[in-house]
C-alpha positions as CSV (number, residue, x, y, z in Angstrom):
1,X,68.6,73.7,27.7
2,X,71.9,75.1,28.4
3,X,72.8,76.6,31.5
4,X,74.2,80.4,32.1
5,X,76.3,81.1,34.5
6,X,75.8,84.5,36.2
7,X,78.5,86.6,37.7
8,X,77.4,88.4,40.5
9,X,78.9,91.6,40.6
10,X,78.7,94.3,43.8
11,X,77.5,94.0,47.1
12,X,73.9,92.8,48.6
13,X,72.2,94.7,50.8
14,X,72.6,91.6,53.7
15,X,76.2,92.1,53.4
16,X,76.5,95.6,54.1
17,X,74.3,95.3,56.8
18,X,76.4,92.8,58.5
19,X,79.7,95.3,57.5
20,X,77.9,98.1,59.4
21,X,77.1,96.1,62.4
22,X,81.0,95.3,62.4
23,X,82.3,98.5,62.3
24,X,79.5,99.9,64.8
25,X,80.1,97.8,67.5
26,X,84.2,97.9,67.0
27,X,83.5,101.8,67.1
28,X,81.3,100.9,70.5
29,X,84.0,99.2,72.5
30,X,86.4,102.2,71.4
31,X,83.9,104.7,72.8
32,X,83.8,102.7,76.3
33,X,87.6,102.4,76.3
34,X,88.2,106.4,75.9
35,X,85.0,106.9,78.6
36,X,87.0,104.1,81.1
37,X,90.4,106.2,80.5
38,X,89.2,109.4,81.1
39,X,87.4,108.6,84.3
40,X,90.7,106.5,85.3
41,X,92.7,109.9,84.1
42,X,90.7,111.7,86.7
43,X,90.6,109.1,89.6
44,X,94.3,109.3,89.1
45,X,95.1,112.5,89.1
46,X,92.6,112.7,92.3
47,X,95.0,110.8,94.2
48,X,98.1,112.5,93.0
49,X,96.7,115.7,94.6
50,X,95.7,113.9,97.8
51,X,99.5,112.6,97.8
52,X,100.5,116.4,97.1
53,X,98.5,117.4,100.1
54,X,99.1,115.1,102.5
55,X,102.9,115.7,101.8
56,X,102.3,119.5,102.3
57,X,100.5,119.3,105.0
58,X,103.3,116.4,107.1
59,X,106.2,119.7,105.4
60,X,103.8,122.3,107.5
61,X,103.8,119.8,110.6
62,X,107.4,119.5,110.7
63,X,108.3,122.6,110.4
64,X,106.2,123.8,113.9
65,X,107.7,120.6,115.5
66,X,107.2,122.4,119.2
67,X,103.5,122.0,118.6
68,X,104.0,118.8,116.6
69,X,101.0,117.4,119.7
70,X,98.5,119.9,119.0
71,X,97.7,118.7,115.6
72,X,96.1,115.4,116.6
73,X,92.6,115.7,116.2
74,X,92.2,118.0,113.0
75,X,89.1,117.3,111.4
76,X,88.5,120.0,108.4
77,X,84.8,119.8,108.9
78,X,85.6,122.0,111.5
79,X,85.7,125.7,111.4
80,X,89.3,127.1,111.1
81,X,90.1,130.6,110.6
82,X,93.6,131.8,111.1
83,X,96.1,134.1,109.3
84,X,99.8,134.0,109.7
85,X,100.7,135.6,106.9
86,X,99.0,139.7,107.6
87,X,100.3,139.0,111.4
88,X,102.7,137.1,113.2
89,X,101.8,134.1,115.2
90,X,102.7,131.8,118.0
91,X,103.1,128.0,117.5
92,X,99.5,127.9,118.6
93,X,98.0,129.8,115.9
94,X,100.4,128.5,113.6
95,X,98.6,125.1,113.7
96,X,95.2,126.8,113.3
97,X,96.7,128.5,110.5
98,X,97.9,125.0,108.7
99,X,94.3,124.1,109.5
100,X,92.4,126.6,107.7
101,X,95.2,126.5,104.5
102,X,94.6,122.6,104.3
103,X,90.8,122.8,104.0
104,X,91.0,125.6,101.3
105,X,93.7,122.9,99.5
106,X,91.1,120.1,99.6
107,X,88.7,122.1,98.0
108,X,90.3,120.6,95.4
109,X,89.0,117.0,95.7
110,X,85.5,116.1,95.1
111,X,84.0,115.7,98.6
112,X,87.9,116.5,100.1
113,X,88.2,115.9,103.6
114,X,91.4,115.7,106.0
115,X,92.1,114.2,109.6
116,X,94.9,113.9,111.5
117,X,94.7,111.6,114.0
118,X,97.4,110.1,116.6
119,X,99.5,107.0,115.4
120,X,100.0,104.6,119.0
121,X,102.6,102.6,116.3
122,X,105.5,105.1,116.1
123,X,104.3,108.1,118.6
124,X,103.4,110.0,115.2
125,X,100.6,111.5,113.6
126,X,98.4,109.9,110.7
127,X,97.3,112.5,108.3
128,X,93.7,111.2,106.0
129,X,92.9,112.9,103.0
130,X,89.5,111.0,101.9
131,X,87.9,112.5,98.6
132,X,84.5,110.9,96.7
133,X,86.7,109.1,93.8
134,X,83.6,107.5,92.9
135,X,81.4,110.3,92.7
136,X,78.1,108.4,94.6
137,X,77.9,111.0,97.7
138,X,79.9,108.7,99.9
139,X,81.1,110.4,103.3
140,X,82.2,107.7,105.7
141,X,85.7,108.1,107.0
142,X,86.9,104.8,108.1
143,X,88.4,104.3,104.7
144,X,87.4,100.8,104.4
145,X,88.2,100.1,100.4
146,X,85.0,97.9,100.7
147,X,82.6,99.8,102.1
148,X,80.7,102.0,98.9
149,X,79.9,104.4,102.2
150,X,83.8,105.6,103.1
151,X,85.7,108.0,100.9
152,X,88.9,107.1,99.0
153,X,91.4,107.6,101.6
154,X,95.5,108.4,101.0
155,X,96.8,108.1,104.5
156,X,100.7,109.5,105.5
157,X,102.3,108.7,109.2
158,X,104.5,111.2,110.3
159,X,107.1,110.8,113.3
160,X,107.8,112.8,115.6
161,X,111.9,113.3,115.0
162,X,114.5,112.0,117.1
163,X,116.1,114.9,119.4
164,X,119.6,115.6,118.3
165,X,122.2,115.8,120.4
166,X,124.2,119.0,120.9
């Protein structure tokens, strides 16, 4: 009895199966990637306005250099509340002023919070701006990268200038 070759024609069902499963896990792993570059997209342009700050905040510093002391010890947990720009004010109030502007700009950051603390190294100050890059709550502010407790800290020294001569 002779034998017939058959020519299969079309796909089977197993096949197509398998194709799917391809495709849906190729589309998958392109799903995670645009998920991993947004929320790298925002941790980025976190620190970009923590830079922004920080800058502004080292500009308002130098420009009340006679107080240039009096900003060690800045924490904007504290309650600031100062207006220089209705009334005139001393160097003083000035520094209460940059005070109360700074917290308004880290409303900004998720969980924003500055310091300016003294710097032994150069006779400066060391501005912080910590924000919750991660988005778990954290609050610590030793800005230890390690520690899943400390904020994500940007940290600028600023030097007191050298006197010029006259």
């Amino acid at each position: 009895m002779p034998i017939k070759n058959k020519i299969e024609r079309g796909v089977t069902l197993i096949e197509a199966m398998i194709a799917l499963l391809v495709i849906s896990v190729g589309l998958l792993g392109i799903a995670s990637l645009q998920i991993t570059a947004m929320s790298q997209n925002t941790s980025a342009l976190n620190h970009n306005k923590a830079v922004w700050i920080a800058y502004t905040v080292s500009d308002r510093i130098r420009a009340n250099l006679p107080a240039f002391a009096a900003y060690d010890g800045i924490d904007t947990n504290n309650t600031y509340i100062q207006d220089c720009e209705i009334a005139p004010c001393n160097n003083a109030d000035m520094v209460t002023a940059d005070a109360a502007d700074w917290q308004a700009m880290l409303t900004d950051l998720p969980g924003g919070r500055g310091i300016i603390r003294f710097n032994a190294a150069n006779d400066g100050l060391l501005i912080d701006v910590m924000w919750d890059d991660e988005g778990t709550g954290a609050s610590g502010t030793n800005c230890d990268p390690t520690d899943t407790n400390d904020l994500t800290c940007y940290t600028l020294a600023v030097a007191l200038p050298l006197a010029v001569g006259p």
